[in-house]
C-alpha positions as CSV (number, residue, x, y, z in Angstrom):
1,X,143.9,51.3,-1.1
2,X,143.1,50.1,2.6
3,X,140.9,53.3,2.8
4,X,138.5,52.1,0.0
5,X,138.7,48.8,1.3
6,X,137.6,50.1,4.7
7,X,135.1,51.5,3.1
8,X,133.8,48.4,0.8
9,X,133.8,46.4,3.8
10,X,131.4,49.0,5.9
11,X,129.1,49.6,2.8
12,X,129.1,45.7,2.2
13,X,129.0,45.0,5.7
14,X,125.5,43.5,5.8
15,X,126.4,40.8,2.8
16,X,129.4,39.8,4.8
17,X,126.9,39.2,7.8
18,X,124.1,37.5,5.7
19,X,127.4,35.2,5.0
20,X,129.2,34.7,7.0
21,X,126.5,33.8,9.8
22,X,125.7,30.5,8.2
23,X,129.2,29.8,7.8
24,X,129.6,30.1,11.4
25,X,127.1,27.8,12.4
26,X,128.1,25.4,10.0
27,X,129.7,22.9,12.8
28,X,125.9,22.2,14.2
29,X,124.8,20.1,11.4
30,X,127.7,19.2,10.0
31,X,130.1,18.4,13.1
32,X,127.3,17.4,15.6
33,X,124.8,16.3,12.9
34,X,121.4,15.7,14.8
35,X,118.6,16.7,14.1
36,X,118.5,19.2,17.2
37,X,121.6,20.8,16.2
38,X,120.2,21.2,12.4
39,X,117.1,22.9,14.1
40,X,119.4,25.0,16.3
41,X,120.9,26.0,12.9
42,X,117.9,27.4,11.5
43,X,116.8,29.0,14.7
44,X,120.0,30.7,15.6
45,X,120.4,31.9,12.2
46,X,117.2,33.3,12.1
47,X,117.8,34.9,15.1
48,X,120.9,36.6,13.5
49,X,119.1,38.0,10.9
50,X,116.0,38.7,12.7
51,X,117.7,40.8,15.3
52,X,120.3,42.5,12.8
53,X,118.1,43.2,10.0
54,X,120.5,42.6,7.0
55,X,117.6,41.0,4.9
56,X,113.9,42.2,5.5
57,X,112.5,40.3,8.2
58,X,109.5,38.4,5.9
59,X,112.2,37.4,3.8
60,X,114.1,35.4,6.6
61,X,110.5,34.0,7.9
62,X,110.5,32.2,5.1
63,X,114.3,30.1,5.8
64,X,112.2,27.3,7.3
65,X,110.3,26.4,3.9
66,X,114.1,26.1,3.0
67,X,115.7,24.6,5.6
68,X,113.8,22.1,6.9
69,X,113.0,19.8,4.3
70,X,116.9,20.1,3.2
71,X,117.5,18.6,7.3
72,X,114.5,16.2,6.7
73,X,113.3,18.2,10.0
74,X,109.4,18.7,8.1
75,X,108.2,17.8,4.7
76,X,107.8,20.8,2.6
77,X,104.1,20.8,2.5
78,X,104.1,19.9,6.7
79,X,105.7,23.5,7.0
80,X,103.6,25.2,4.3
81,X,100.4,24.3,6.2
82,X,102.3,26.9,8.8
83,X,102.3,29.7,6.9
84,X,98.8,30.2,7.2
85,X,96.9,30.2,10.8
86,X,93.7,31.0,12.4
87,X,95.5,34.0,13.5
88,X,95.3,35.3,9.8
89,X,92.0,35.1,9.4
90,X,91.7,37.4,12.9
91,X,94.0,39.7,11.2
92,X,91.8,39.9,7.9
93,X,88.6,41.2,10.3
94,X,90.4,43.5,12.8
95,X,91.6,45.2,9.5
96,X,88.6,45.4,7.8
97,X,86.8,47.4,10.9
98,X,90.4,49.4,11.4
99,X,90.0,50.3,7.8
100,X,86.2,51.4,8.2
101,X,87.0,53.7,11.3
102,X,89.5,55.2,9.7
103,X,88.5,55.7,6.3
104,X,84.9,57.4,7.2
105,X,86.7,59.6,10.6
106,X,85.1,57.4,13.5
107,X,88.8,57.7,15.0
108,X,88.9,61.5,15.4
109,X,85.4,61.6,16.8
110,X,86.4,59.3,19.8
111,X,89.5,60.6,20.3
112,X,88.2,64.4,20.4
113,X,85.1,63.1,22.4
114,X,87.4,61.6,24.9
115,X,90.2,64.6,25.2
116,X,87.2,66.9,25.7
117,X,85.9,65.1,28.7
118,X,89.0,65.4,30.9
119,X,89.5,69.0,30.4
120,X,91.8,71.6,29.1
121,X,94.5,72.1,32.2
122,X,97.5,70.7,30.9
123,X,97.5,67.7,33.2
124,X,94.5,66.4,32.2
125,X,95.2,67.4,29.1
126,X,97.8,65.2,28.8
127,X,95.6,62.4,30.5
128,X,92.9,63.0,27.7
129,X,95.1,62.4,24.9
130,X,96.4,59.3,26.2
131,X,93.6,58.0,27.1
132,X,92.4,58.2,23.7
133,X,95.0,57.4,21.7
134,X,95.5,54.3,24.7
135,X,91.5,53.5,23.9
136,X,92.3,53.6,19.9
137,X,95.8,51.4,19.7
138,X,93.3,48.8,21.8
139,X,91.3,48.3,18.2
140,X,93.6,49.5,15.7
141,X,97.4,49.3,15.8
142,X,99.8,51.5,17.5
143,X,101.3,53.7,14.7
144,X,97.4,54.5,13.4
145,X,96.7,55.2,16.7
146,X,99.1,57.8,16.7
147,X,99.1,58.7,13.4
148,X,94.8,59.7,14.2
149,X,95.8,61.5,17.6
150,X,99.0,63.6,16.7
151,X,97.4,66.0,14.3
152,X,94.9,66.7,17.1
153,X,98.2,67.4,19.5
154,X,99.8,69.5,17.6
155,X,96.6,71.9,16.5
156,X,96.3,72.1,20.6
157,X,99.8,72.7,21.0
158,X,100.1,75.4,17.9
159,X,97.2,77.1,20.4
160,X,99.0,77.1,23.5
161,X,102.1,78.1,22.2
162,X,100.9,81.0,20.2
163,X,98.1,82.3,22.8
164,X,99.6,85.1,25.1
165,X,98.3,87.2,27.7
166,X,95.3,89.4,26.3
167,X,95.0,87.9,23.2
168,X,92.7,84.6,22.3
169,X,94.6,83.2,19.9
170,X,91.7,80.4,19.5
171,X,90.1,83.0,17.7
172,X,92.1,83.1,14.2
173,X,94.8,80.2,13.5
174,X,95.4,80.4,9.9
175,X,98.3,77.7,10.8
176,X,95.7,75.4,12.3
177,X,94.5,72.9,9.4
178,X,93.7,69.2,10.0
179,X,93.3,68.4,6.5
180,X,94.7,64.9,5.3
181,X,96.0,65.6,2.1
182,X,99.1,67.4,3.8
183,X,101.8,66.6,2.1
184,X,103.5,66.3,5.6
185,X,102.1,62.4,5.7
186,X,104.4,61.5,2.8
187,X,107.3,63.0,5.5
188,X,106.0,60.6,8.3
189,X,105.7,57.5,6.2
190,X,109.4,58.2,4.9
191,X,110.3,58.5,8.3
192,X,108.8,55.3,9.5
193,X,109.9,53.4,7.1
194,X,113.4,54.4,6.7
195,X,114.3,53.7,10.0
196,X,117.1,51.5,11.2
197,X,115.1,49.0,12.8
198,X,111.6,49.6,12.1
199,X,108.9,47.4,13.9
200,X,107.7,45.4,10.8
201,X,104.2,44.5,11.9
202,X,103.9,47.9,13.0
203,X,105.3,49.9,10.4
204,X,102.6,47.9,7.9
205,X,99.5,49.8,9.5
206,X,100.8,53.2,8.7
207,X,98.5,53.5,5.6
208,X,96.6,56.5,7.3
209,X,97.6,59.5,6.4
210,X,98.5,62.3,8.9
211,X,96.7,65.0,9.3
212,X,98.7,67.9,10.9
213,X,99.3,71.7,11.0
214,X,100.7,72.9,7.3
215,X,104.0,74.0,8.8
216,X,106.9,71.4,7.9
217,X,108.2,69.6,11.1
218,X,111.8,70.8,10.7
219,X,109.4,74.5,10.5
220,X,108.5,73.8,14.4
221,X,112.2,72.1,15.2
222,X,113.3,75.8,15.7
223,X,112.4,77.4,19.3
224,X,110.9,81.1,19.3
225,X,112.1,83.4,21.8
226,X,108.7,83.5,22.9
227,X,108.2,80.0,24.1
228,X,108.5,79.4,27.5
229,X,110.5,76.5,29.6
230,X,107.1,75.4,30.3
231,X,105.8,75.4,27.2
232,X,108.4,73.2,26.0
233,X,108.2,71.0,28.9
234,X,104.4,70.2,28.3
235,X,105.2,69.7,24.2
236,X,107.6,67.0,25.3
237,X,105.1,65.5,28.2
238,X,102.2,65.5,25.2
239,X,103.7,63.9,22.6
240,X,105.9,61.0,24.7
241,X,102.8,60.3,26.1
242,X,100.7,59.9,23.1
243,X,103.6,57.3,21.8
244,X,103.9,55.4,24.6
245,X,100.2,55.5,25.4
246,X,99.6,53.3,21.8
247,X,101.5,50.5,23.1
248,X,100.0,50.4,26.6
249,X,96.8,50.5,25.3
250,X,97.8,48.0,22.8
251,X,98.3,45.2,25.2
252,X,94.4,45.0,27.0
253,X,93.0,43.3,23.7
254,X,94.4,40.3,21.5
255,X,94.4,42.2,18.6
256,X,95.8,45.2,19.9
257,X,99.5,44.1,19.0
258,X,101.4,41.5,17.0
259,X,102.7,39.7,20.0
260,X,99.6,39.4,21.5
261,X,98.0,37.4,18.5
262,X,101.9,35.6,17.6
263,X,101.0,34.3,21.4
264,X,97.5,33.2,21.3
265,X,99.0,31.3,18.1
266,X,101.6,29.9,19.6
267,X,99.4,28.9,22.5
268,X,97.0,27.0,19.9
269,X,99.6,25.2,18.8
270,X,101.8,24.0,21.3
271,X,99.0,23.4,23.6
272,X,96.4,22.5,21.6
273,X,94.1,21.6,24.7
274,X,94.8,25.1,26.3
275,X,91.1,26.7,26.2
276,X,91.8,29.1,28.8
277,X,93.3,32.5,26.3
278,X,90.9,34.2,24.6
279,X,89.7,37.5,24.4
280,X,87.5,37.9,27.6
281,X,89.8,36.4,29.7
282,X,92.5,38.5,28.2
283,X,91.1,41.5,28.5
284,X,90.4,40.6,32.5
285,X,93.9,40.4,32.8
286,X,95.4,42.9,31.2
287,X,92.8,45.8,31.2
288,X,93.8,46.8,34.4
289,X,97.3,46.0,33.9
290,X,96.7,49.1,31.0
291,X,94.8,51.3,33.6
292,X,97.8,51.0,36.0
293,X,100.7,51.6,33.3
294,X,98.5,54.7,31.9
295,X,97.9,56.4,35.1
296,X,101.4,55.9,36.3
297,X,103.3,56.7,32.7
298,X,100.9,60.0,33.2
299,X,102.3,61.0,36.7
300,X,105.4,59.6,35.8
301,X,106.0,62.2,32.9
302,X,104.1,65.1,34.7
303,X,106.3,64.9,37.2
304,X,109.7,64.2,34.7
305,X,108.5,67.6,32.7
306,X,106.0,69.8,34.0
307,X,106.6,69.4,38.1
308,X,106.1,68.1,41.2
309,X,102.6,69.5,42.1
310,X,99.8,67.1,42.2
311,X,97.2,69.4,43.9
312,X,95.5,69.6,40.7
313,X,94.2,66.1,41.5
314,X,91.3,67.1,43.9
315,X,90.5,70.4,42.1
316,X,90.5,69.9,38.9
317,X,86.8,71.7,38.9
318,X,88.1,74.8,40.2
319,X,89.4,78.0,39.4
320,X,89.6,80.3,36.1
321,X,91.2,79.2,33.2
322,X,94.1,80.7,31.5
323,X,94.6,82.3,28.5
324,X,96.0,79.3,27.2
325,X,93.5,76.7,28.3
326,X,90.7,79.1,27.2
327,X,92.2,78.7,23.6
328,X,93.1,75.1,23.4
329,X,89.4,74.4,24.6
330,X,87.8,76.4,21.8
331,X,89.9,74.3,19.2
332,X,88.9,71.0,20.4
333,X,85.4,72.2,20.1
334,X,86.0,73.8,17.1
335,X,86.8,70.6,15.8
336,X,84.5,68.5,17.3
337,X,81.9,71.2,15.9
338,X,83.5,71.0,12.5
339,X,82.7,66.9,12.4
340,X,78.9,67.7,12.3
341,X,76.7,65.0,13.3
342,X,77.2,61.8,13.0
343,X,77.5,60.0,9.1
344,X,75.3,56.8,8.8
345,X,78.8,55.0,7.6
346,X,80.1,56.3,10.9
347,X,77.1,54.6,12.3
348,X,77.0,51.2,11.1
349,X,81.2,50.9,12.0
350,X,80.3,52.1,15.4
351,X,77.4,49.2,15.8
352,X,80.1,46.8,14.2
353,X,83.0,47.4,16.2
354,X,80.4,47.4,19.4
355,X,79.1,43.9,18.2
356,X,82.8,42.4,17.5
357,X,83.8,43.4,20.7
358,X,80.4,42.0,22.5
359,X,80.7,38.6,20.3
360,X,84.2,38.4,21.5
361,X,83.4,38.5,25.1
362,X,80.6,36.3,25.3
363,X,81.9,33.8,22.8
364,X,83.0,31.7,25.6
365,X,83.5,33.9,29.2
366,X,84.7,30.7,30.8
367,X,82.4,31.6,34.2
368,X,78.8,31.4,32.4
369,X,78.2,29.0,28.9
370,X,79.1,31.3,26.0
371,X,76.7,31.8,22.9
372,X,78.5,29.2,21.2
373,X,76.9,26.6,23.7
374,X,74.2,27.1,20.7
375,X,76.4,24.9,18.6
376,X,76.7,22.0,20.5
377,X,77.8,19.1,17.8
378,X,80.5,22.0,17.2
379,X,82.3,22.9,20.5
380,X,85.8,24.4,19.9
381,X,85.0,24.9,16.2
382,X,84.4,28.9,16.8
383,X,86.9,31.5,17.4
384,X,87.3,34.4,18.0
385,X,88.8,34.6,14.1
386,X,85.4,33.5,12.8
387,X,83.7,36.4,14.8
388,X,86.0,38.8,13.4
389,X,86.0,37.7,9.8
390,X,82.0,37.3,9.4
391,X,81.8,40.8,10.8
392,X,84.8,41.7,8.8
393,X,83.3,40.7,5.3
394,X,80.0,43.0,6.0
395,X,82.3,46.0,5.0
396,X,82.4,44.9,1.8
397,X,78.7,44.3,1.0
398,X,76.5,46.8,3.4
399,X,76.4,49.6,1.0
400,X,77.8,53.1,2.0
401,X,75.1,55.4,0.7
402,X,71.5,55.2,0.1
403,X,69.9,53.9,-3.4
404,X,70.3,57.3,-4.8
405,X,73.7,57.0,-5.2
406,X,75.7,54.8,-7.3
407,X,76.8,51.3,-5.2
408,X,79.8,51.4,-3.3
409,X,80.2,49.2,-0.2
410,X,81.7,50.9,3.1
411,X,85.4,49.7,2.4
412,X,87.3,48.3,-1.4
413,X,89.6,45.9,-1.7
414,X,92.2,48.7,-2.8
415,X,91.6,50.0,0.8
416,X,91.8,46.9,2.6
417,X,94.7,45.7,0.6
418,X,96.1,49.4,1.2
419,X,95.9,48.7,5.3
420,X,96.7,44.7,5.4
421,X,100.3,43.9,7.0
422,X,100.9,40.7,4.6
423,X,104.7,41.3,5.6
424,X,103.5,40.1,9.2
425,X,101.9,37.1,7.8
426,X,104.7,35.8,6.3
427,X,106.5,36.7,9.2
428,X,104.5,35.4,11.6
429,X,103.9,32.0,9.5
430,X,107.4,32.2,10.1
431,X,107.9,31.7,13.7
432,X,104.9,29.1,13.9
433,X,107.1,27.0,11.2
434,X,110.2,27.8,13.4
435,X,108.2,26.6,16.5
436,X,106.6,23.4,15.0
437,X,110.1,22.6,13.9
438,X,111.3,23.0,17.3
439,X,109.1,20.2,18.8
440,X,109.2,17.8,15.7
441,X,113.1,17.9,15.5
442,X,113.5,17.5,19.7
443,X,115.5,20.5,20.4
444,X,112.3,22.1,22.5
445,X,112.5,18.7,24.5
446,X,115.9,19.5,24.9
447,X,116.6,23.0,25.7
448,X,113.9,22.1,28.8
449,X,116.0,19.2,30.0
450,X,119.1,21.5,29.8
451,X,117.1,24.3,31.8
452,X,115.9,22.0,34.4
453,X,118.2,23.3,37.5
454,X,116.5,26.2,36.7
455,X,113.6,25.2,39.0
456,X,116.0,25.5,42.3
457,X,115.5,29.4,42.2
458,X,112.0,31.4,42.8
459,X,109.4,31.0,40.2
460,X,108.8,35.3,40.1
461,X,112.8,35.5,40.0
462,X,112.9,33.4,37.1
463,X,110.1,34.9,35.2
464,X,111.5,39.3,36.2
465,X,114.6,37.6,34.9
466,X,112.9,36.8,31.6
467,X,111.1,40.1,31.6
468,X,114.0,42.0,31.8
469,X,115.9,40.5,29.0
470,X,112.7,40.1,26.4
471,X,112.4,44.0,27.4
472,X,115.9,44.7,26.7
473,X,115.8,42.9,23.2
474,X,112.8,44.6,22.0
475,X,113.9,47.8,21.7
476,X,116.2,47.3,19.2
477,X,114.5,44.5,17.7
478,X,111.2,43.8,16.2
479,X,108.6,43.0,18.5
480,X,107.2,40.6,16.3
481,X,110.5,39.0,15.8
482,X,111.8,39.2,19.5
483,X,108.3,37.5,20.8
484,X,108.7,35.0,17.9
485,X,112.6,34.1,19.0
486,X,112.1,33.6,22.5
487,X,108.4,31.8,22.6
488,X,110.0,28.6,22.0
489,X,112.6,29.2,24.3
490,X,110.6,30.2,27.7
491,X,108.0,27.4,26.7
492,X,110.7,24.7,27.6
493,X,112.0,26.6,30.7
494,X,108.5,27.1,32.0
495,X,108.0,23.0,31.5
496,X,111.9,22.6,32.9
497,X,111.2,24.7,36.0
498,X,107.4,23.1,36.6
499,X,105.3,25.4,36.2
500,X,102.6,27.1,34.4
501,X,103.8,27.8,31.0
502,X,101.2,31.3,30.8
503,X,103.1,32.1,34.4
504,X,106.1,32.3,32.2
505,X,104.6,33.7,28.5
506,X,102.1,35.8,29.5
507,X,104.3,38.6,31.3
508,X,107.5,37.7,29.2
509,X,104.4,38.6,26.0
510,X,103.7,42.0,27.5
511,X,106.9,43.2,28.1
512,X,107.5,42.5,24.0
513,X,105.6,45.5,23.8
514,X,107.5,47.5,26.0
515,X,109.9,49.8,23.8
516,X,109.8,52.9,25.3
517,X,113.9,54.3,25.1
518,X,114.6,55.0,21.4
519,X,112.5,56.3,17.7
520,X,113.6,53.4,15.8
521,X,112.1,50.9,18.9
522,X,109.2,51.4,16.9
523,X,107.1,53.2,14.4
524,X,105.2,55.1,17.4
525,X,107.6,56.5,18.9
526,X,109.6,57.5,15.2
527,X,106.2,59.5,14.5
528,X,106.0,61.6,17.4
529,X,109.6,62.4,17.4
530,X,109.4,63.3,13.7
531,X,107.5,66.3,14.8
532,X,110.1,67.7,16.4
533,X,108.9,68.9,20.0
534,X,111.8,65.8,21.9
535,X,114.8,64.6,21.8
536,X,116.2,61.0,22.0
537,X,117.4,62.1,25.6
538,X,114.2,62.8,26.2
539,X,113.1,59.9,25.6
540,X,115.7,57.7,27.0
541,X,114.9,59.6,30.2
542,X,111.3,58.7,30.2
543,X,111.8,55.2,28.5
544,X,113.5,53.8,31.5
545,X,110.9,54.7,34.3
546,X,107.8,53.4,31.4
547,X,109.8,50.0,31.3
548,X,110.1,49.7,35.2
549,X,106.4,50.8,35.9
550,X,105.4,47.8,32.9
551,X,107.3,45.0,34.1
552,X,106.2,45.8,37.5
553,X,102.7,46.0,36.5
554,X,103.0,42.5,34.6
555,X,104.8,40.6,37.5
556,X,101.9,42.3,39.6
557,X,99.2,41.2,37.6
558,X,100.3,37.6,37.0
559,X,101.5,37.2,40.8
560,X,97.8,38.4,42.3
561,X,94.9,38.1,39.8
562,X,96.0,35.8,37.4
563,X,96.5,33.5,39.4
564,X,92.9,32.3,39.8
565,X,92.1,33.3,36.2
566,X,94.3,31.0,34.8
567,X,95.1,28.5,37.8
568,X,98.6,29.8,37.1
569,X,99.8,28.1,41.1
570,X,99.0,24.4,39.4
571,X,100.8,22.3,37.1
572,X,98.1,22.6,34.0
573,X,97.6,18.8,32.6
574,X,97.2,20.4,29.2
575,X,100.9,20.7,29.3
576,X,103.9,17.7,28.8
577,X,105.1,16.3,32.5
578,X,108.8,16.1,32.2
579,X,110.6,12.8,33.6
580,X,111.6,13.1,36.9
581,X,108.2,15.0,38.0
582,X,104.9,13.2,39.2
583,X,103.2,16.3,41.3
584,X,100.7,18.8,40.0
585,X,101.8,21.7,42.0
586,X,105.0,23.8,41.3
């Protein structure tokens, strides 16, 4: 009897916690009664489920069109308007290019363009791939970053493993198919989405199919005899650094990542007379704050699992080629061979995605007038959402082939629909409802007088501090959902403590994206260790050193050149002065 009780309670364990969470919290509204304590409710509670996962995570975005008109916190059509952001519409044009590239192959033509350029040794090797899939996850999300650069791994990797001494095994690879109607993406998608905690916004992007060798991945679990410690070692060093590489690279662009836009958002919000983030000035800051994290993560794993000898730095022009290196050459130029030249529907994306990204930077570069100085009745009507979506909706009229065909525009709606996260816009709606309710109901007000003494220890203390622990959340949380939980949290500190509130978001936004240590972090890494080459250990091992270079790199980078970027050592006056402060300096 108390054994199948035991085991009710274990299988039923996640109703008991959707329960008896509430339940717990009841003595905020109901024993303290204002409407701060009511918010709390809805925030911590949130929170609960956010971070546990009992109910899907779009489902508990939507508490606050419950909860808050029941408090009398917002009126019901105040927190609806929420739901629905300029940072939507950015969303509906990044995936209508991401769905372009992918659907007519741009993305393996850049990335086997890119790993061809750095060479065949296994170091830059290893540099190539990253870099591509880094460059990729910069316009389209992580996991179809990966998703587009792991079939290209393994192919090389099904080379270097079978080539041996005499023989050119580049030559005849009957194992070596890139197709994308392997039945092994149905496997990956399984495996993304049934993980334990799943990054939601992620996780929605994996609509690309894989395309990888036609050997199963529990097929290449199994170690030959005639594999090598080395060998091994540089399987592990590729495919940990193709996963980590899409989130790094994810972080230089405003669309790259979930938290990146769920900021920008907030920012719009909160401070609606902050005009200083956008997606020049990001990508000043945190471009090189990618460039550092990839070249470090690179000699960071070389050294973790191929060795200590860097000489191959100032001669990687010299010398004969292995066996091995021979091989995996002639496959990436197979391959690149096998694209042909380029389609006219590979064309026009190209000259789209090169436009967006020009638009984008010269909308408004802050240090010349931008092109929307041509509107002048209109300043600050123009985003960077209405470059996106005008750009966007060209996919669905420019036709793809020529008027002896039949018409069909480059992208359908089935293929939009098929690559559009509308789990992460309920979700994200979410946290801007939880955040508007936060400053109507006082309790933002109030969790900044409470961390007011705050402001007696160092500024970069305080923020490393808030680093750490947003980096120690994520990864085993959603990013969406840790970002989206603590943004109206640092906000108040950053105003308690005087300072800059980007000083404070801007790193603590970054290191959101820093899951490195476990599969189920997110979808990225789950792919890559699907195929079978690493172990969570592995992992873990090279997690911790990818999380100490990034928060490093983000303390750097808001500590030296952000600072005149963003004026981040003055008090901003688009920001609320607290009582008790008259200065403008921290």
């Amino acid at each position: 009897m108390l054994k199948r009780l035991r085991r009710g309670l274990w299988n039923y364990g996640g109703v008991a916690l959707i329960v008896l969470t509430p339940l717990l919290l009841l003595p905020l509204p109901h024993v303290i009664g204002t409407k701060e304590a009511e918010c709390a409710f809805v925030l911590l509670l949130m929170a609960t489920y956010w971070v546990t996962e009992v109910i899907p995570l779009s489902v508990t975005a939507m508490l606050p069109a419950i909860l808050f008109p029941m408090f009398g916190i917002m009126k019901s059509t105040d927190v609806a308007k929420e739901y629905f952001k300029d940072f939507h519409l950015l969303l509906v044009g990044v995936i209508c290019l991401a769905t372009s590239i992918e659907k007519w192959g741009l993305h393996r033509r850049i990335a086997l363009r890119l790993v061809t350029m750095v060479g065949v040794n296994p170091a830059w090797l290893m540099l190539g791939f990253m870099s591509g899939c880094a460059f990729l996850s910069m316009w389209v999300h992580n996991t179809s970053a990966v998703t587009m650069v792991m079939p290209i791994v393994e192919a090389v990797l099904q080379q270097l493993l079978k080539a041996k001494d005499g023989e050119c095994a580049g030559e005849d690879n009957p194992d070596l198919q890139l197709d994308e109607t392997d039945g092994h993406a149905d496997e990956m998608k399984d495996i993304v989405s049934d993980e334990t905690d799943p990054d939601v916004p992620e996780e929605t992007f994996t609509c690309v199919q894989i395309q990888t060798a036609s050997q199963p991945a529990a097929a290449q679990v199994a170690e030959p005899p005639s594999r090598s410690k080395r060998d091994l070692m540089l399987c592990k060093a590729l495919c940990i650094g193709v996963a980590y590489s899409s989130n790094i690279g994810g972080i230089a662009t405003l669309p790259g990542t979930s938290p990146n836009l769920i900021f920008s958002e907030y920012l719009n919000q909160i401070y609606p007379n902050c005009n200083c983030i956008n997606f020049g000035s990001w990508l000043l800051l945190c471009l090189p704050i990618t460039v550092i994290m990839l070249l470090l993560t690179w000699m960071w794993l070389y050294w973790l699992f191929i060795g200590s000898d860097f000489r191959f730095l100032w001669r990687c022009g010299g010398g004969e080629q292995s066996e091995k290196e021979t091989a995996a050459r002639k496959v990436l130029e197979e391959e690149y061979r096998s694209l042909g030249p380029m389609s006219s529907q590979e064309f026009f994306t190209a000259v789209v995605f090169l436009l967006m990204v020009l638009l984008w930077l010269t909308r408004s570069p802050g240090f010349m007038p931008g092109w929307t100085s041509l509107f002048p009745h209109h300043s600050g009507f123009i985003t960077d959402a209405t470059v996106a979506l005008l750009l966007g909706l060209l996919f669905f009229i420019v036709p793809a082939y020529g008027p002896s065909r039949k018409y069909e525009a480059m992208i359908s709606w089935q293929e939009f629909q098929a690559s559009m996260p509308w789990r992460v816009a309920l979700l994200v709606g979410g946290g801007f409802a939880l955040a508007e309710g936060t400053k109507e109901s006082g309790l933002s007000l109030w969790v900044a007088e409470l961390l007011t003494p705050l402001g007696d220890l160092p500024v970069l203390a305080t923020i490393a501090v808030s680093c750490i622990i947003v980096t120690t959340v994520t990864e085993v949380a959603s990013n969406a959902a840790t970002i989206t939980i603590f943004l109206p949290i640092l906000s108040p500190l950053a105003e308690a403590i005087h300072v800059n509130p980007l000083y404070v978001l801007i790193p603590t936004t970054l290191c959101t994206s820093f899951s490195f240590l476990l599969p189920v972090s997110n979808p990225p890494n789950a792919v890559v260790f699907a195929y079978g080459h690493i172990s969570i250990v592995d992992m873990v091992k090279a997690g911790l050193g990818v999380n100490v270079i990034g928060v490093l790199a983000a303390l750097l980078a808001v500590a030296t050149w952000g600072v005149p970027l963003f004026s981040l050592d003055t008090y901003p006056d688009w920001a609320p002065v607290l009582p008790g402060f008259n200065g403008t300096t921290p």
